[in-house]
Structures are given as structure tokens and as C-alpha cells.
MIMAR-127511 format. One record per residue (C-alpha): residue in three letters; y, x, z. Coordinates in steps of 0.2 Angstrom, whole numbers. Example, Ala and Ser with C-alpha at 12.3 -4.5 7.8 and 13.67 -1.06 7.14 Angstrom:
BEGIN
+------+-------+-------+-------+
! code !    py !    px !    pz !
+------+-------+-------+-------+
!  ALA !   -22 !    62 !    39 !
!  SER !    -5 !    68 !    36 !
+------+-------+-------+-------+
END
This chain:
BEGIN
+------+-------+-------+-------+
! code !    py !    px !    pz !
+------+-------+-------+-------+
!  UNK !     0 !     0 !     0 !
!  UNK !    16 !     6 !    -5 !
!  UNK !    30 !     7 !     9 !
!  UNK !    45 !    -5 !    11 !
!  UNK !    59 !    -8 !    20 !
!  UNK !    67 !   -25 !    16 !
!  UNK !    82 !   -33 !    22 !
!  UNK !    82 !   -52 !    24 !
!  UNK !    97 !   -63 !    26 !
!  UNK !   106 !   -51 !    38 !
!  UNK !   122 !   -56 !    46 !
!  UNK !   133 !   -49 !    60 !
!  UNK !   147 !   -55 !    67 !
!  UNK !   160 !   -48 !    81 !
!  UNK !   168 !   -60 !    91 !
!  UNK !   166 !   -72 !    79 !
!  UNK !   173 !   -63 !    65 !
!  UNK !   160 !   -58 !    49 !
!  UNK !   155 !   -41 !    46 !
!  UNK !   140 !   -45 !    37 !
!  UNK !   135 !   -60 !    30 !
!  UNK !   118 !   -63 !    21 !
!  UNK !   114 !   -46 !    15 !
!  UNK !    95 !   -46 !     8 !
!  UNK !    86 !   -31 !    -4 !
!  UNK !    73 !   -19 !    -3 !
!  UNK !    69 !    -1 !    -5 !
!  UNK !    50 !     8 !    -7 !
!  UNK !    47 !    23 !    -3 !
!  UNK !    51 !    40 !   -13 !
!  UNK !    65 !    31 !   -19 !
!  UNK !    85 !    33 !   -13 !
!  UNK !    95 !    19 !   -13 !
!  UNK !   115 !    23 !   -11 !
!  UNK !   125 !    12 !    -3 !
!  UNK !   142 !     8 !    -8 !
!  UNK !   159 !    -1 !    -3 !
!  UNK !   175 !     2 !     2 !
!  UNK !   178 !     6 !    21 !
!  UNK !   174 !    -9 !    32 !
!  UNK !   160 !   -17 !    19 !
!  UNK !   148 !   -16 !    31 !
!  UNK !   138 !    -1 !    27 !
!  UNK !   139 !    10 !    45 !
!  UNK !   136 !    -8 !    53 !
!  UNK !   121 !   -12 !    42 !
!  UNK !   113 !     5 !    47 !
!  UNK !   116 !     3 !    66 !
!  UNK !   109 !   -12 !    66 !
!  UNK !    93 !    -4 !    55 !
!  UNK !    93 !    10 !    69 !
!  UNK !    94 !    -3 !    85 !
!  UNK !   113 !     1 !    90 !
!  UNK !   119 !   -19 !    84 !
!  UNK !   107 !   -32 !    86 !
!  UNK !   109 !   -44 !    69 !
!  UNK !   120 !   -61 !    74 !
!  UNK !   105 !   -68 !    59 !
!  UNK !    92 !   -62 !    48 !
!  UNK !    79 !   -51 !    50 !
!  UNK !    72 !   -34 !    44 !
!  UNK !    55 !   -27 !    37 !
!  UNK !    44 !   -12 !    38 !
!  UNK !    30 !   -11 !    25 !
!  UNK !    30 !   -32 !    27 !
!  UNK !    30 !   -33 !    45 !
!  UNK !    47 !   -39 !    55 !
!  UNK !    54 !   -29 !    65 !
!  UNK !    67 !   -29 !    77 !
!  UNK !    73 !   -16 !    87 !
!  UNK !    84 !   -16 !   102 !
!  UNK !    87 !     3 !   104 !
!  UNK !    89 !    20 !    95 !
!  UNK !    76 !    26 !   103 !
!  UNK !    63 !    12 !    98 !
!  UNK !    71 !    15 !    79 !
!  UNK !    65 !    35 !    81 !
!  UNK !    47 !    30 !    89 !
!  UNK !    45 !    19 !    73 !
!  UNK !    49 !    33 !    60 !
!  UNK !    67 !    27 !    57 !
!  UNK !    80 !    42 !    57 !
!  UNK !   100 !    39 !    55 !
!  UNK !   111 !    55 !    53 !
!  UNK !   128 !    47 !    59 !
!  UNK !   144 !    49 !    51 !
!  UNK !   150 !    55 !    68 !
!  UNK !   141 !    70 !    75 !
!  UNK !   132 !    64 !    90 !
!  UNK !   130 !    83 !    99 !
!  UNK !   130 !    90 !   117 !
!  UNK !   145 !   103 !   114 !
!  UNK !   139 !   112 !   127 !
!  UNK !   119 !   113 !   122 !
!  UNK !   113 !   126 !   109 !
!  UNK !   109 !   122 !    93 !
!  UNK !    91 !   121 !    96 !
!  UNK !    91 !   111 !   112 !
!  UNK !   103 !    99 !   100 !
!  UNK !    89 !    98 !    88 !
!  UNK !    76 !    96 !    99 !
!  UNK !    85 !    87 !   111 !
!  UNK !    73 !    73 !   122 !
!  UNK !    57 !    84 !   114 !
!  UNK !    59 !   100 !   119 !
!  UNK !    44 !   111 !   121 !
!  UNK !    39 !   114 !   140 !
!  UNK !    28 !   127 !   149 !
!  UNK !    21 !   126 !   168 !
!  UNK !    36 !   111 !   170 !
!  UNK !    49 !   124 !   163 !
!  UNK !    57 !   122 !   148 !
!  UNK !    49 !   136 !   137 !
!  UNK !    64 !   143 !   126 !
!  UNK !    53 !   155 !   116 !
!  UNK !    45 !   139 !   109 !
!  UNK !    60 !   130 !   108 !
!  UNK !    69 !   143 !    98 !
!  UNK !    55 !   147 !    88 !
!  UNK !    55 !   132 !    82 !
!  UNK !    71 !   131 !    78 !
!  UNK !    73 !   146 !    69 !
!  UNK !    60 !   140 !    56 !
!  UNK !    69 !   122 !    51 !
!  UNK !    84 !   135 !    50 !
!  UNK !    77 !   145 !    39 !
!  UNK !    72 !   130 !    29 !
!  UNK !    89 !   126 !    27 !
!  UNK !    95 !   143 !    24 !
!  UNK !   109 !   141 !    36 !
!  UNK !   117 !   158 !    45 !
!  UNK !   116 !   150 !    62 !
!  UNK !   104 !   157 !    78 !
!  UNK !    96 !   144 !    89 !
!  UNK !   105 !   151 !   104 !
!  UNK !   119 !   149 !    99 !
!  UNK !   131 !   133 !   108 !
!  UNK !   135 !   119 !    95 !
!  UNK !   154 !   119 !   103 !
!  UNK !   155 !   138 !    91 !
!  UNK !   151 !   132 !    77 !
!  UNK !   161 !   123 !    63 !
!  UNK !   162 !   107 !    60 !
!  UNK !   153 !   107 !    43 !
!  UNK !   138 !   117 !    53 !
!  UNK !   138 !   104 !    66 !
!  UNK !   133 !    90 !    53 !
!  UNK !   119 !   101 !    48 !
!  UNK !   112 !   103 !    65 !
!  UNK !   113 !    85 !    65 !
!  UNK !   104 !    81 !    50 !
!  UNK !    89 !    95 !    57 !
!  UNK !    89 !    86 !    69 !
!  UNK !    82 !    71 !    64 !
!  UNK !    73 !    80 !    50 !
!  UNK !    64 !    88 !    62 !
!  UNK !    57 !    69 !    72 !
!  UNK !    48 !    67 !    52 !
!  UNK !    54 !    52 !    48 !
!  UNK !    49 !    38 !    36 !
!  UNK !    65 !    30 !    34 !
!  UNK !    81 !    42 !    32 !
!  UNK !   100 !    36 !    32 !
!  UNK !   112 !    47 !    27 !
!  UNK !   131 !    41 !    31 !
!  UNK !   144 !    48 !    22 !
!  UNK !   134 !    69 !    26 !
!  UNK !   143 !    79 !    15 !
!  UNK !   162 !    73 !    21 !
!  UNK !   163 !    90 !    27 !
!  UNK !   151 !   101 !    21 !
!  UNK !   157 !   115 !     9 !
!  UNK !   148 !   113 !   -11 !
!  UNK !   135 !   127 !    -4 !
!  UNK !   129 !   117 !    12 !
!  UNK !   128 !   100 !     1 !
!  UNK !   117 !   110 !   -10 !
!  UNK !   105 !   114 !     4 !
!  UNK !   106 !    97 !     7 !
!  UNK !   104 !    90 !    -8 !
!  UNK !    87 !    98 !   -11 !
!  UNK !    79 !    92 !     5 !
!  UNK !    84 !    75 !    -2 !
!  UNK !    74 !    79 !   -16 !
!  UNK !    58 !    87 !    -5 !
!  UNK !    60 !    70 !     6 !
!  UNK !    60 !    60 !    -9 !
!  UNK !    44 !    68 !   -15 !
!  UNK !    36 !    67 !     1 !
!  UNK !    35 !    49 !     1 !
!  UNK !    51 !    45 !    14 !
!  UNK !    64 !    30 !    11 !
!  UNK !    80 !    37 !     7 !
!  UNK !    96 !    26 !    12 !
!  UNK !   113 !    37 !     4 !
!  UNK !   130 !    30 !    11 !
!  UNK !   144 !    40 !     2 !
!  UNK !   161 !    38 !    -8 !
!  UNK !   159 !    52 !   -19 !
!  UNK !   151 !    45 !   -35 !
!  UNK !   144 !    62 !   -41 !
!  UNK !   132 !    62 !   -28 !
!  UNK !   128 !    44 !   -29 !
!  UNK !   124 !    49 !   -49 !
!  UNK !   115 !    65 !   -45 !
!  UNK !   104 !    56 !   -31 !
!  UNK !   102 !    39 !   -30 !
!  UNK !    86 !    28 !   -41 !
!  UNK !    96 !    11 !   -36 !
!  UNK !   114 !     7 !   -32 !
!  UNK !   118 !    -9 !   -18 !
!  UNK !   136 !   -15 !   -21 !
!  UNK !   146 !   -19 !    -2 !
!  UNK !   161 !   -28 !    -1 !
!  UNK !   170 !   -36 !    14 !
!  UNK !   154 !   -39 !    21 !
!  UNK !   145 !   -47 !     7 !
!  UNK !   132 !   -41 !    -4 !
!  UNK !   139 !   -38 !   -22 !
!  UNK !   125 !   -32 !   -33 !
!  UNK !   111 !   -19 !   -34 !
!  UNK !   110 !    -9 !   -49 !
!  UNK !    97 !     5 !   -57 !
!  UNK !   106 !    18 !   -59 !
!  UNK !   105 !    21 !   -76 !
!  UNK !   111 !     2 !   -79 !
!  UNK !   128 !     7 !   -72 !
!  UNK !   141 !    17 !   -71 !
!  UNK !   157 !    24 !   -62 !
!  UNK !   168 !    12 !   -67 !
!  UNK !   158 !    -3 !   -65 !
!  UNK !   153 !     1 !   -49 !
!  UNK !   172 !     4 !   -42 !
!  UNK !   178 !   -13 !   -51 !
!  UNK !   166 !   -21 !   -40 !
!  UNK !   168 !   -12 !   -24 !
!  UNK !   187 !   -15 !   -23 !
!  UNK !   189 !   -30 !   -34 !
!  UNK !   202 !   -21 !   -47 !
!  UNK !   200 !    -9 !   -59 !
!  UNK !   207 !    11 !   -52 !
!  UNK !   209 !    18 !   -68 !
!  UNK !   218 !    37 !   -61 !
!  UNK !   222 !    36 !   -43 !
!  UNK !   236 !    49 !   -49 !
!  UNK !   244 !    40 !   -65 !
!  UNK !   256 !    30 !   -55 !
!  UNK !   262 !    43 !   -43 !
!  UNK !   283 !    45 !   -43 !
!  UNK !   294 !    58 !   -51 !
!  UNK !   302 !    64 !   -37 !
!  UNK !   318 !    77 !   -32 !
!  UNK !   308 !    93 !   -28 !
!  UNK !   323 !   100 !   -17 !
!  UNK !   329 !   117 !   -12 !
!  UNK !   331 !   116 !     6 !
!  UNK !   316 !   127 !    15 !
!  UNK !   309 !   114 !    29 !
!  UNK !   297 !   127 !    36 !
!  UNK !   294 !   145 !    32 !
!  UNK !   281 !   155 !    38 !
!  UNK !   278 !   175 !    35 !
!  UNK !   264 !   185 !    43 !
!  UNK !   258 !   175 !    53 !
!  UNK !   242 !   178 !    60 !
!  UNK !   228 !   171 !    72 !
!  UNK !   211 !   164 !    73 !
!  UNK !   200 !   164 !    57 !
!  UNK !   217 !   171 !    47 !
!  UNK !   230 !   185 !    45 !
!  UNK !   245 !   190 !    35 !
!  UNK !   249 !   172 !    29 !
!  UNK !   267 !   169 !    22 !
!  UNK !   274 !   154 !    11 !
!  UNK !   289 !   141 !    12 !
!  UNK !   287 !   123 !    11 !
!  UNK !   304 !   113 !     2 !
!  UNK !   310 !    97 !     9 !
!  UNK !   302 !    83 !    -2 !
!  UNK !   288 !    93 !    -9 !
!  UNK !   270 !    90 !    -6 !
!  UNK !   262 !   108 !    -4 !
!  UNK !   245 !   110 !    -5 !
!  UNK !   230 !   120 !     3 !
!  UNK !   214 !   123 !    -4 !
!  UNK !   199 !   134 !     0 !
!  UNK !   179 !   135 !     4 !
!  UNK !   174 !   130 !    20 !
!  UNK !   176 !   144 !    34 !
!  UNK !   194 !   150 !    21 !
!  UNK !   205 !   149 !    37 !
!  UNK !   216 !   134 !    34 !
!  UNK !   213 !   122 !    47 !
!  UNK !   215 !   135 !    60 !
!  UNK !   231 !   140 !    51 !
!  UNK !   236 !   124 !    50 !
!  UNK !   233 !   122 !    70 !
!  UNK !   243 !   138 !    76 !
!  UNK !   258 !   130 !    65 !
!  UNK !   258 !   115 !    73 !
!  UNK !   256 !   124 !    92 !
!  UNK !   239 !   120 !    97 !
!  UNK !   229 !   138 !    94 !
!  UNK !   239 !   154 !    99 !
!  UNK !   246 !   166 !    85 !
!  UNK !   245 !   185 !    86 !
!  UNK !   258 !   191 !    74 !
!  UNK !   270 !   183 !    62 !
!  UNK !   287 !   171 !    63 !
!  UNK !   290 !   155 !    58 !
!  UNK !   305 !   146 !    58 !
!  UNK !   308 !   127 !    55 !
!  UNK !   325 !   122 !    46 !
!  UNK !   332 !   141 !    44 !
!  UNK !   329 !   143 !    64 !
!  UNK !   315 !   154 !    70 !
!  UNK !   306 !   145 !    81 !
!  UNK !   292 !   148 !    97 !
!  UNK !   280 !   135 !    94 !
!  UNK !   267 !   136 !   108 !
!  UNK !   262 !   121 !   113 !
!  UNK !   260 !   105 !   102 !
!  UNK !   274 !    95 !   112 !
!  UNK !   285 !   108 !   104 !
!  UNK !   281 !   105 !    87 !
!  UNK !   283 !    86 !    90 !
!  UNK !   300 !    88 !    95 !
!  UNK !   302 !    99 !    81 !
!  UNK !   298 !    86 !    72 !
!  UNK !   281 !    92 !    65 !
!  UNK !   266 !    79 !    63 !
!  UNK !   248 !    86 !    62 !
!  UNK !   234 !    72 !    59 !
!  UNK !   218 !    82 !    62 !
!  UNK !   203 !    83 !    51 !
!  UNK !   191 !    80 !    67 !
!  UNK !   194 !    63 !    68 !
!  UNK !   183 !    58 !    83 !
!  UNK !   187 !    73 !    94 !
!  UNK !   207 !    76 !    88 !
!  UNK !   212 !    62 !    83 !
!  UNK !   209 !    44 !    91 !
!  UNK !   207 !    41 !   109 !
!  UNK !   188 !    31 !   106 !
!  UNK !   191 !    20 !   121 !
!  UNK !   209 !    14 !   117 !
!  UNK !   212 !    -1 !   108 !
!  UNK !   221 !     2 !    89 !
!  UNK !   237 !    -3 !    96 !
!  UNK !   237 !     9 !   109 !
!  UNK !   231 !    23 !    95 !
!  UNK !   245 !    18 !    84 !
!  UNK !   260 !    19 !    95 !
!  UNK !   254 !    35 !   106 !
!  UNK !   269 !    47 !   100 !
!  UNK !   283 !    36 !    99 !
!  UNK !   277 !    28 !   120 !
!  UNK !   297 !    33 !   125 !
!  UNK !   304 !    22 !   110 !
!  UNK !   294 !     7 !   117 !
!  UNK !   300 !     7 !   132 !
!  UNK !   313 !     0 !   144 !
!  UNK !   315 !    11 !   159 !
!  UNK !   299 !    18 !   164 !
!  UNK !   288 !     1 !   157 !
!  UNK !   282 !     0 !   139 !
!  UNK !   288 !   -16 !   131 !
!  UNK !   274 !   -25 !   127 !
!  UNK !   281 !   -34 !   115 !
!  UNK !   289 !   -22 !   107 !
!  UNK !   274 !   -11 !   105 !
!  UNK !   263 !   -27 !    98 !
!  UNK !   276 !   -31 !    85 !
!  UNK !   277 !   -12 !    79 !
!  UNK !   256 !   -12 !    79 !
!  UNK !   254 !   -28 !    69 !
!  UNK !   267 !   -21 !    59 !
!  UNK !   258 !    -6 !    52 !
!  UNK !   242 !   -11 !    52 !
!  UNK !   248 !   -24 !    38 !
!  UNK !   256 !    -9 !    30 !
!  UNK !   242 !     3 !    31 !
!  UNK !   230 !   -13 !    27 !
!  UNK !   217 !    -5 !    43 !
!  UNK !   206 !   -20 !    43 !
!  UNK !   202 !   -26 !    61 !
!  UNK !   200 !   -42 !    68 !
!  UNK !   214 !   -37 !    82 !
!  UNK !   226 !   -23 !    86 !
!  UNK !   217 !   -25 !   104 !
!  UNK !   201 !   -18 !    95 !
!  UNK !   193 !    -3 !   103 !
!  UNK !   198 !    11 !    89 !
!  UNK !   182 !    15 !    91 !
!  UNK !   173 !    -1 !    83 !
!  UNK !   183 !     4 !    66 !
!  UNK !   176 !    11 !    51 !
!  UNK !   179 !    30 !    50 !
!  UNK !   192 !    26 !    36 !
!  UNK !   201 !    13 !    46 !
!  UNK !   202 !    23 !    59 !
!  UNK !   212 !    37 !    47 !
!  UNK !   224 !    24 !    44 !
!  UNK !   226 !    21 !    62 !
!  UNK !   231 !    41 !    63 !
!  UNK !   241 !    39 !    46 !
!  UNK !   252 !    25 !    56 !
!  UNK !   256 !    34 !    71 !
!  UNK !   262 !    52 !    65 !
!  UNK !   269 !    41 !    53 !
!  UNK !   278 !    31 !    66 !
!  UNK !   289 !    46 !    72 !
!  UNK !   298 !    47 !    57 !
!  UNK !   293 !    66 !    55 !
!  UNK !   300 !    81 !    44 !
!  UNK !   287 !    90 !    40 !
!  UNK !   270 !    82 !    40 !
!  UNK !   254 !    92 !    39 !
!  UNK !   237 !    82 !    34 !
!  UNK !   221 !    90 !    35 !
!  UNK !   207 !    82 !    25 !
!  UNK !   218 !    65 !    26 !
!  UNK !   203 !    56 !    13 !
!  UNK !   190 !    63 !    22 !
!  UNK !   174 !    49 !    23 !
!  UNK !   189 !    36 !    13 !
!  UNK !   187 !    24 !    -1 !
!  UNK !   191 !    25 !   -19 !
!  UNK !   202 !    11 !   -16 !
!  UNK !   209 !    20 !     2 !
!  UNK !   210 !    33 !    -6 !
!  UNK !   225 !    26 !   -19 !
!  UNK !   233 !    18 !    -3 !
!  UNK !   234 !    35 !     5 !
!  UNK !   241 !    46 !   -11 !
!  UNK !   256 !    32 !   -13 !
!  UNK !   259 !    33 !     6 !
!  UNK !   260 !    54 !     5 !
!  UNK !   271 !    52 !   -12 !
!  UNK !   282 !    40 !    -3 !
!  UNK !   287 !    48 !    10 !
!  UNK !   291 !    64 !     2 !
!  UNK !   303 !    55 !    -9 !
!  UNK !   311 !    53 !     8 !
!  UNK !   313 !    71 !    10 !
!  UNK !   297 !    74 !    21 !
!  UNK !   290 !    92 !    21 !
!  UNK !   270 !    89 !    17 !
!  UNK !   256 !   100 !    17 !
!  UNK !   240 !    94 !    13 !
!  UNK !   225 !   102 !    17 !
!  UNK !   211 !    98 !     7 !
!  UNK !   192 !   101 !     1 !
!  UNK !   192 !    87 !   -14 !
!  UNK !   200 !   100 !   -31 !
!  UNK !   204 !    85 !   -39 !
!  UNK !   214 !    76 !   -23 !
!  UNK !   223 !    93 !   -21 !
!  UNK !   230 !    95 !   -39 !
!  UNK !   235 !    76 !   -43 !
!  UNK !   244 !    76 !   -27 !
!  UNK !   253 !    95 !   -24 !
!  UNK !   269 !   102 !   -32 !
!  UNK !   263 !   120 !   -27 !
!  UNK !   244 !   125 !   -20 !
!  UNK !   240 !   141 !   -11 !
!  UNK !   223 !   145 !    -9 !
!  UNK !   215 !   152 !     7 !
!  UNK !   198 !   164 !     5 !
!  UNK !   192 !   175 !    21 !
!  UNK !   209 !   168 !    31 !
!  UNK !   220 !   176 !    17 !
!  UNK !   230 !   167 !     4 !
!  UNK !   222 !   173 !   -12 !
!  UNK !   234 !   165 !   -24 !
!  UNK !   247 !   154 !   -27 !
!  UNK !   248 !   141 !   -42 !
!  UNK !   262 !   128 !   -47 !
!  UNK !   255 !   110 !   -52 !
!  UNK !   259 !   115 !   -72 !
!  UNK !   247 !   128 !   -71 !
!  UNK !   236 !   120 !   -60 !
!  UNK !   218 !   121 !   -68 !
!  UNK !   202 !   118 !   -56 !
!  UNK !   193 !   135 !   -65 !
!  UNK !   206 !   145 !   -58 !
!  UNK !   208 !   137 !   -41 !
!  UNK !   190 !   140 !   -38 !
!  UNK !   190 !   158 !   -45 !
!  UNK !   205 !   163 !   -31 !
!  UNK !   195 !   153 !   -18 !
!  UNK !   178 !   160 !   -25 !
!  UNK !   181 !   178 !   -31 !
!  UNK !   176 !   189 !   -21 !
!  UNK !   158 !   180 !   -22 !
!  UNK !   158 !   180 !   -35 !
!  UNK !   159 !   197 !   -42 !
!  UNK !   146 !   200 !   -27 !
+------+-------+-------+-------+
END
């Protein structure tokens, strides 16, 4: 008998409100299905509720054709179903091979026997062809090879059913390659393969079948080779794309210098100099490990620098803490959402009006009013689809959950605005929001550096890049010469003559 898993007429709703209604199809085994849909289509919920973290408000689920219906994680795992998140569930302070192993780990005479355990570990390493050690705390690593002790570890429980959401959002191309063939071993082994992602190359590359998500609601479900990109965004977002850059506005690139930094030096980077024009959009590309988002930290005050100046508005400044750089009037919206950016327990509201508390407030009271009105007022704006601005942040989609972060650097009306992977796990249609919001309010005279992994994001948007390799800045190109083959061979030369 061939294996299954079907989904039968599964709804959920939160307090009352839809966020899935009636979604029914099947996969078989050694097939990947990808899952598609703008942020909040229901595709995180519809594999928590697969992996026991939702129970379904209706409907039902089915494992080689018997229902099942499982009212914890750890009940999903005993029956072979394994969900890599699209937020790292990690124990910072564990290494990586107790995070891979963690709940199983290998024991001797009651002691936890660490030979064993790292044994072990080193040979799903090697598998994966990662430069890590077992020993070695997941809290040291990046966050691109904390995603990838994630996915080992629930390689390493041998599942039947795997869920990938959104696993690539920050690896570099090298790691997604890893990846992408151990996708292809777990394909040929037999294992059902659920793909959630927004990038539509790797839907093409990997996916058998395509399931269509919007607003809750199932669209279609497509053979890959009956479809195409195109198709498959019209039906997503309701509206054709076309290029998310073809509309962007002529603006006034002007000659005032907002920020200037020369050799500057720090963590993961040295020597780094460049100026940033009020009203330009300034970009930053490089591989993963290049050095910008540490530089992009040390600007904004939150990692200490070692050498260099930088001065805001022609004044050279001392920016050591990042209270310093917000009355500077620098932004910084983090790439590490979860850990950086929102406050999980805080409702969306609270989120949003975080750095502009003192405006909201009347003596030493925040004006509740006042605050609700400004919160309903941007999460219209921003479109963050939630069912109240009293929402734990948490329950958002990883994309409504950027807007959120969009809102409130936003909110402070800031001159120069630094956004580090600002589409990172977002929608096509999100996506086009987001690039119209940046292009807006550099037409206002906004300073904006973005920091980015996506080539094409990084040239549609920037009126310069500089490209980071090895914490240096290899290159610097102007958007009229801008060419993704020579973007890469200043972020990539050096290996590449090796």
C-alpha cells in the first residue's frame, strides 16, 4: 500500500474569526507537494495543526487511510510526522548536538554519554557537509546555521511525513543546495514532502504538485508542469504582479550626506567606508557570513566598533548604545525577527507604538486612545491582517509580523532607516507593498540602506550597491551598471578563483 496523507474538510478558526476553511487534498509518498499563498493564507496554521500545536475547529486528517488526530507535538513526532518551523525552536544555550538530539539523547550508567552523543552528531554533520562541531553552543552560530541544526534535527527522528516552512529564508545559495539534495534523498526514500515557500524557483526546482492558499481558502492544486509562475501568483494574490519594480518613482537623488562612515571596523568586518545621500536607497549585498548585518548593528549602536568614525548630518557622532542612534534619528528593523524584533507576548498594538511610547502620552500615562487610534491606523496602511490590534504579535504570520516592525520604525518619522532582510519569509504580493513603502519614503528625503540576500530585490530597489565579502566591501556599483553577474563575481571572487 502506497502511503497518504489526506486532508479532509479542515477548518480553524480564532475567536471566531476564519483561518482556514474547508481545505481538503492529498499527497503520497515520494512525492513534494509545495504549498503556496500570500502571508496569512493559512499555510504555517495548516501545518501546526498537521503537527498537533492547533487542534482543527472542523475536519479531519489522514495517515495511510486511518484518521488521526493529534493533540501534541510530541504525539505528531511518535507518529513519524516531522515540522521544521519557520521560527528556530533552539535552546541557545545547548550545543548543537544536544539541540539535535534533544529529548533522545544517548545515555550511559544514568549519565548522559557525550561521546555517543557527539558521535552521532558529527555524522548527520558530515552528511550535510556543514563546518560546524557538535560541541559547539547553537547561541555561536549564525542564524542561517541555526536553521540547519533545526532541519538535522528532525532529519535525524526519520520521519515519514516532512514539512518544510519557508527553510531557506536565510540560508545562503550554498546551504539551500545542501538542502535541496536531501530533499531529493528523502524523496527517493519513500517520505512525504510538504514545501512551504515564496520563492518560486524552488517551488519549480522541487515540487511534483502545487496547492493554491488564499485567505484561508483552498484555491487549486496543480501538477507542476500544468502551471506556471504567473498563474500561480494571479491566483495567490487575486491580481496580476507583472514587475514588482515597473512602478517604482523617479525620485530627487540629493546631495546632502545623511550618514558617512570611514573605517570603521568591528565584529565580522573592517575598514568599511561609504556615504549614504538623503533620499537615496543604498543597498547591501553579500553571501551569508560577508559581514553586513553585524556592520549594520555597530552603525545603529548595538555591537561595539573597534576603529573608524561616523558621523550623522556632517557631525561625527559616538554611537554606543542604540537609544543613541534613535535619538539620532536612526531606525534599524532587524533581520532576526523573533529574537530582535517583536516582543512575542505583546499584543500588535503594543509592538507598533513601542518607540514613539513618549508621544502617546499625557504626563507619565499612555493615552490609550491615542495609541489605539495610531495602531488601527497603520495596520490599515501596512494592510498586517489580524483579527485585532490586541492580537498577541506572536499569533501573526511571519510576514505580518514584518509589517508590524515596518509600522513602528516607521512611526518615528526617522532619517535614515536601515532594513536588514526587510522581505525576508514575505509574499510576492508583500513584497510590492513593502518596495512602494521604501520608495515612498525616500521621496521624503529618508536615508535608506537595505540589506539584502534576494539580487534581484537589491537591484530593482538601490540607487547605489556596495557589496560585502569576508567583512570588506569588495565593490561598489551604481544602479545603471547594476548587472547580477557582476554583483556576484565581487561578492564571490575570491572563491571563486579558489
Amino acid at each position: 500500500m502506497k502511503h497518504e496523507l489526506e486532508f479532509k474538510e479542515i477548518s480553524k478558526n480564532f475567536a471566531g474569526v476564519p483561518a482556514l476553511q474547508h481545505i481538503s487534498f492529498s499527497v503520497s509518498e515520494g512525492e513534494v507537494l509545495a504549498l503556496v499563498g500570500e502571508n496569512g493564507a493559512g499555510k504555517s496554521t495548516l501545518l501546526k495543526i498537521l503537527n498537533g500545536d492547533y487542534q482543527p475547529s472542523e475536519g479531519s486528517y489522514l495517515l495511510d487511510g486511518e484518521e488521526r488526530h493529534f493533540v501534541s507535538p510530541n504525539e505528531a513526532i511518535s507518529a513519524g510526522i516531522g515540522l521544521i518551523y519557520q521560527e528556530r525552536q533552539m535552546f541557545d544555550e545547548l550545543s548543537v548536538a544536544e539541540n539535535i538530539y534533544v529529548g533522545r539523547l544517548p545515555e550511559k550508567r544514568k549519565v548522559v554519554d557525550r561521546r555517543e552523543l557527539n558521535r552521532r552528531a558529527a555524522e548527520i554533520i558530515a552528511e550535510f557537509g556543514l563546518p560546524i562541531k557538535p560541541e559547539t553552543k547553537v547561541k555561536e552560530l549564525s542564524v542561517a546555521m541555526q536553521q540547519m541544526v533545526e532541519i538535522m534535527k528532525v532529519y535525524s527522528r526519520n520521519p515519514r511525513v516532512i514539512a518544510f516552512d519557508e527553510p531557506t529564508a536565510c540560508l545562503s545559495d550554498k546551504e539551500a543546495e545542501v538542502l535541496f539534495a536531501l530533499i531529493g534523498r528523502l524523496k527517493k526514500k519513500g517520505l512525504i514532502i510538504i514545501y512551504v515557500s515564496h520563492r518560486m524557483n524552488e517551488i519549480f526546482r522541487l515540487a511534483d504538485k502545487i496547492v493554491v492558499l488564499k485567505d484561508g481558502c483552498f484555491v487549486a492544486m496543480h501538477d507542476k508542469k500544468d502551471t506556471d509562475e504567473n498563474s500561480l501568483v494571479n491566483q495567490m494574490v487575486g491580481r496580476p504582479i507583472g514587475s514588482m519594480f515597473a512602478d517604482q518613482m523617479v525620485r530627487e537623488r540629493r546631495k546632502e550626506t545623511a550618514l558617512w562612515v570611514e573605517g570603521l571596523s568591528g565584529k565580522a568586518f573592517s575598514d568599511i567606508s561609504f556615504a549614504l545621500r538623503k533620499g537615496e536607497i543604498l543597498g547591501f549585498f553579500g553571501l551569508v557570513g560577508a559581514g553586513r548585518t553585524e556592520l549594520m548593528r555597530a552603525v545603529f549602536g548595538a555591537d561595539p566598533i573597534t576603529a573608524g568614525t561616523i558621523e550623522v548630518h556632517g557631525i561625527r557622532q559616538n554611537i554606543d548604545s542604540e537609544q543613541k542612534a534613535i535619538r539620532l534619528g536612526i531606525a534599524y528593523c532587524s533581520e532576526d525577527r523573533k529574537n530582535e524584533g517583536i516582543i512575542p507576548l505583546c499584543s500588535v498594538k503594543e509592538n507598533m507604538s513601542l518607540v514613539i511610547l513618549k508621544k502617546l502620552c499625557s504626563g507619565m500615562f499612555i493615552r490609550g486612545k491615542k495609541e489605539q487610534s495610531f495602531a488601527k491606523e497603520n495596520v490599515e496602511k501596512f494592510r498586517v491582517r489580524t483579527s485585532s490590534i490586541d492580537k498577541k504579535i506572536y499569533q501573526l504570520s511571519g510576514g505580518n509580523q514584518q509589517k508590524v516592525l515596518l509600522a513602528r520604525w516607521l512611526a518615528m518619522d526617522p532619517e535614515i532607516l536601515i532594513l536588514d532582510e526587510p522581505t525576508k519569509g514575505i509574499d510576492v504580493g508583500a513584497k510590492s507593498e513593502i518596495y512602494r513603502m521604501i520608495h515612498e519614503v525616500a521621496a521624503q528625503g529618508v536615508a535608506v540602506i537595505v540589506v539584502s540576500s534576494e539580487l534581484p530585490e537589491v537591484i530593482g530597489l538601490s540607487d547605489r550597491i556596495y557589496v560585502m565579502r569576508n567583512g570588506r566591501i569588495a565593490g561598489e556599483v551604481d544602479r545603471k551598471e547594476a548587472q547580477e553577474e557582476r554583483i556576484l563575481r565581487y561578492a564571490m571572487l575570491e572563491e571563486m578563483e579558489g
